[in-house]
C-alpha distance (Angstrom), angle and dihedral (degrees) to the residues before:
residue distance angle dihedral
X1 . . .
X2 3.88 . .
X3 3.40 146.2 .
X4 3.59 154.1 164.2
X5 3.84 127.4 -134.4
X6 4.04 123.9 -165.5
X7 3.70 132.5 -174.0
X8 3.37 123.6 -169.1
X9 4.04 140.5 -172.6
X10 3.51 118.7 -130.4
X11 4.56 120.3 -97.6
X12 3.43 108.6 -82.1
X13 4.28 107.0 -108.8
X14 4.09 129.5 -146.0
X15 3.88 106.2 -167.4
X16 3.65 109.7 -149.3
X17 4.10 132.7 156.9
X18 3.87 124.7 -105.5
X19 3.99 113.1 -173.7
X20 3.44 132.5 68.6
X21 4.18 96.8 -28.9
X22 3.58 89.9 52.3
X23 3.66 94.1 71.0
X24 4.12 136.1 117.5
X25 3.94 83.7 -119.5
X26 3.83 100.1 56.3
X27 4.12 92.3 41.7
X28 4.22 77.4 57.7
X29 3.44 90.5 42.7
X30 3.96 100.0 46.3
X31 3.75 96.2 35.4
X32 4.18 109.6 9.3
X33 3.68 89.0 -110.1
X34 3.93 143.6 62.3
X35 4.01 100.2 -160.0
X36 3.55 90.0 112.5
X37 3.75 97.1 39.5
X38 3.96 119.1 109.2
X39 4.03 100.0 -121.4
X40 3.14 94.7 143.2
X41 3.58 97.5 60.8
X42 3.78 98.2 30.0
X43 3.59 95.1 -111.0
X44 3.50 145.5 91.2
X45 3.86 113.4 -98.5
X46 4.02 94.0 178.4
X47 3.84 115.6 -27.4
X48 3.20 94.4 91.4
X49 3.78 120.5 12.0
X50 4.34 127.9 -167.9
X51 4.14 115.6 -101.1
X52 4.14 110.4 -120.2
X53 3.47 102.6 -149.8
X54 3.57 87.0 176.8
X55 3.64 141.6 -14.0
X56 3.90 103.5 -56.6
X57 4.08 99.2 -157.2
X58 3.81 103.4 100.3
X59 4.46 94.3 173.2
X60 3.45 144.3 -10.0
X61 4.10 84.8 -110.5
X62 3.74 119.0 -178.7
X63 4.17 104.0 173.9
X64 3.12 131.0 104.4
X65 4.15 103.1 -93.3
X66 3.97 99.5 11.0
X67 4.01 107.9 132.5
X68 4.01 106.5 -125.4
X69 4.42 85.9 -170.8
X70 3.53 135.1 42.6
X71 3.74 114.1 -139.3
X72 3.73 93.5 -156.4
X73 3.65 85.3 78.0
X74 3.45 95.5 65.6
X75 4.13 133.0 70.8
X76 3.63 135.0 -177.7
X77 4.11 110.2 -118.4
X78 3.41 118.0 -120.0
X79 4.11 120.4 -115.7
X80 3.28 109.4 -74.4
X81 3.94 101.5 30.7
X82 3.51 134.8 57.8
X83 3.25 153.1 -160.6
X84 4.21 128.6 -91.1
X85 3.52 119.9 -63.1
X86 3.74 89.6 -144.4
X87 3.98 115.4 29.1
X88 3.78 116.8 -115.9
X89 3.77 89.8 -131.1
X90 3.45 139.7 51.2
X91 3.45 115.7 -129.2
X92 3.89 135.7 -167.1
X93 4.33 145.1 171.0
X94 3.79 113.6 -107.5
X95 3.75 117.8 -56.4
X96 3.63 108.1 -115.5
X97 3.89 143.7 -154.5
X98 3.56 144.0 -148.4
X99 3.88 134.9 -157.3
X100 4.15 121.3 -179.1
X101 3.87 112.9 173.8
X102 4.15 125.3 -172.7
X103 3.82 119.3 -168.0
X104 4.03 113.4 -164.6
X105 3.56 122.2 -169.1
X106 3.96 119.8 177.7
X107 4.31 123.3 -161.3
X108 3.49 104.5 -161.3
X109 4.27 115.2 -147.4
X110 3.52 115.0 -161.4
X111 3.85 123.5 -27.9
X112 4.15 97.3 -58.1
X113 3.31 107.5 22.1
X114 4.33 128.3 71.4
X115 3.82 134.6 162.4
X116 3.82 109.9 -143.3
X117 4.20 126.0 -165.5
X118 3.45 122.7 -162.2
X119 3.96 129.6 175.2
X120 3.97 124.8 -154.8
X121 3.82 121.6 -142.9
X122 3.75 111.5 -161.9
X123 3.60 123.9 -175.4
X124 4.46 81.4 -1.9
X125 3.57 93.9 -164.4
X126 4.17 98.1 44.5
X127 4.20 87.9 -120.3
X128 4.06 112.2 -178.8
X129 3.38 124.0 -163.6
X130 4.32 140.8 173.8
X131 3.44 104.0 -92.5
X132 3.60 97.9 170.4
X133 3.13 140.3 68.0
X134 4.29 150.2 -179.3
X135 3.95 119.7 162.6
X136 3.55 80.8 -162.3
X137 3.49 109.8 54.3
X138 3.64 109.9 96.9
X139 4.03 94.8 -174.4
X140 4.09 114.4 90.1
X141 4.27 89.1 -129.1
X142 4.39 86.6 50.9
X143 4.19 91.6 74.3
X144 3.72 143.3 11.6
X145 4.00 83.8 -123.7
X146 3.39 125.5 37.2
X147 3.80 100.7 -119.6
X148 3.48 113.9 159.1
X149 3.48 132.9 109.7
X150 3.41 109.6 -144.8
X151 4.01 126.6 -168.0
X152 3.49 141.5 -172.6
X153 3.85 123.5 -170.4
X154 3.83 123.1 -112.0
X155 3.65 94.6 -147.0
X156 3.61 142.2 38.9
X157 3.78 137.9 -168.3
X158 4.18 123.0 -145.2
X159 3.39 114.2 -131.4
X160 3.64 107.0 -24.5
X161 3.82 125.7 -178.6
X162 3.59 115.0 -81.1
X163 3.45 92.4 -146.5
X164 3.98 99.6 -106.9
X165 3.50 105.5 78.9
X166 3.94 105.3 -73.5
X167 3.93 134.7 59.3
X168 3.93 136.7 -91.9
X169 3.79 108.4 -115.1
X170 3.79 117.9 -111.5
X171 4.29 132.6 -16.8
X172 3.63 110.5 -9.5
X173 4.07 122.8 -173.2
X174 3.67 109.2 -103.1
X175 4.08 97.5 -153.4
X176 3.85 87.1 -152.2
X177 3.82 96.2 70.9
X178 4.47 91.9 61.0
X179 3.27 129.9 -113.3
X180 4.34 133.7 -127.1
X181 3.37 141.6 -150.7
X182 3.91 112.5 -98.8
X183 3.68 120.0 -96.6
X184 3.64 99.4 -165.6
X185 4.01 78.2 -106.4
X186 4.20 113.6 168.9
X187 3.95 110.8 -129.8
X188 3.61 122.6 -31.2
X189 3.88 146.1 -178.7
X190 4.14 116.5 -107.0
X191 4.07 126.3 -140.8
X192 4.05 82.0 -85.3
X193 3.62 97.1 49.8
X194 3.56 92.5 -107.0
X195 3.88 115.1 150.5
X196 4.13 102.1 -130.4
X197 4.14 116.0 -178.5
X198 3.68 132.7 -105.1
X199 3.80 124.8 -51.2
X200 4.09 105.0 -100.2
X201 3.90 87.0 -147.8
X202 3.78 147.1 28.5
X203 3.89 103.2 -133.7
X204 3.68 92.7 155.1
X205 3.71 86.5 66.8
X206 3.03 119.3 37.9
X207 4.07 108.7 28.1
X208 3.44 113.5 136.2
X209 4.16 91.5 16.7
X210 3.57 118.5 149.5
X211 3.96 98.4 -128.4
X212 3.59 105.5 177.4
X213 3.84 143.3 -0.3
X214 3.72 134.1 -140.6
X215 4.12 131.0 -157.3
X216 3.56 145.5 60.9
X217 4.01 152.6 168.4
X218 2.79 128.2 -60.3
X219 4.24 123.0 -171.5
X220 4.48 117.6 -169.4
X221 3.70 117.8 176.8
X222 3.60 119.3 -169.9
X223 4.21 136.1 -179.1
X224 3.77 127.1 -139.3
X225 3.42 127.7 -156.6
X226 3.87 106.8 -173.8
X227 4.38 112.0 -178.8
């Protein structure tokens, strides 16, 4: 008999927001410049940063469902502040662990000659776990944990300047008025009585939701003959 046995600590996670706060204009907004913003990714990589009010991680969940963060931990800064450059606690996915078992048996025939059978256990006891992750995919299917932080802004401007001598075309989000997490709300009215369309997510929900799991057994047999 053999086997192998792993433990493992959980990915290392850096919260950030996706949504309307996340954008090049409300880096340029907050601080006069988006070099440090996360366009690229559609997130915000240190503009604008989430609030811990307190330690997030709620369990070490591992179902299908559980909630591994508590949104009620987190806040959106108002304009003009933000939030920590370097968050005050360290967070991580689900620790994890492994077991693969082998079982050999040999029947010896004659003095030379032997048949041996062995069976392979991997993953014995058919554990799943999230193995992927996005904290800015704001579908369930885009991560094994729902880990964005979506936003939506609570007030818009129409065309403002744009700071060059003409005007931006249409509603533009004034950062001063807030911002939310979505609620996977239909329509609704802003601070300005603008109608804006449906939330794209439901962060308020799910955050911290264990979506879906990956892993099972698997069984090999095999037979020897040694002469």
């Amino acid at each position: 008999m053999s086997g192998i046995t792993t433990w493992s600590s959980g990915i290392p996670i850096r919260l950030r927001f996706s949504g309307d706060i996340a954008s090049a204009g409300q880096a340029q907004a907050w601080y006069g410049s988006d070099a440090f913003n996360g366009t690229n990714a559609g997130a915000s990589l240190g503009a604008v940063t989430p609030v811990y009010l307190g330690n997030p991680s709620v369990s070490n969940g591992k179902n299908l469902g559980d909630k591994i963060f508590d949104i009620s931990k987190l806040a959106i800064p108002t304009f003009g502040s933000s939030g920590p450059a370097v968050p005050p606690f360290y967070l991580r996915t689900p620790s994890r662990s492994n077991f693969d078992v082998s079982f050999f048996k040999n029947f010896p025939i004659g003095e030379s000659k032997k048949i041996q059978f062995r069976t392979g256990l991997f993953n014995v006891f058919n554990q799943a776990y999230p193995t992927q992750t996005s904290v800015t995919a704001t579908n369930l299917g885009g991560s094994d944990i729902f880990l964005a932080l979506d936003t939506v802004c609570l007030k818009t401007v129409a065309n403002p300047p744009n700071g060059i001598g003409g005007t931006f075309n249409g509603n533009v989000c004034d950062p001063t008025g807030g911002f939310r997490f979505t609620n996977g709300s239909g329509p609704w009215t802003d601070a300005n009585g603008i109608k804006r369309g449906a939330d794209r997510s439901n962060t308020l929900a799910n955050f911290g939701k264990i979506t879906n799991l990956h892993g099972r057994r698997i069984v090999e047999f095999a037979l020897k003959f040694e002469f």
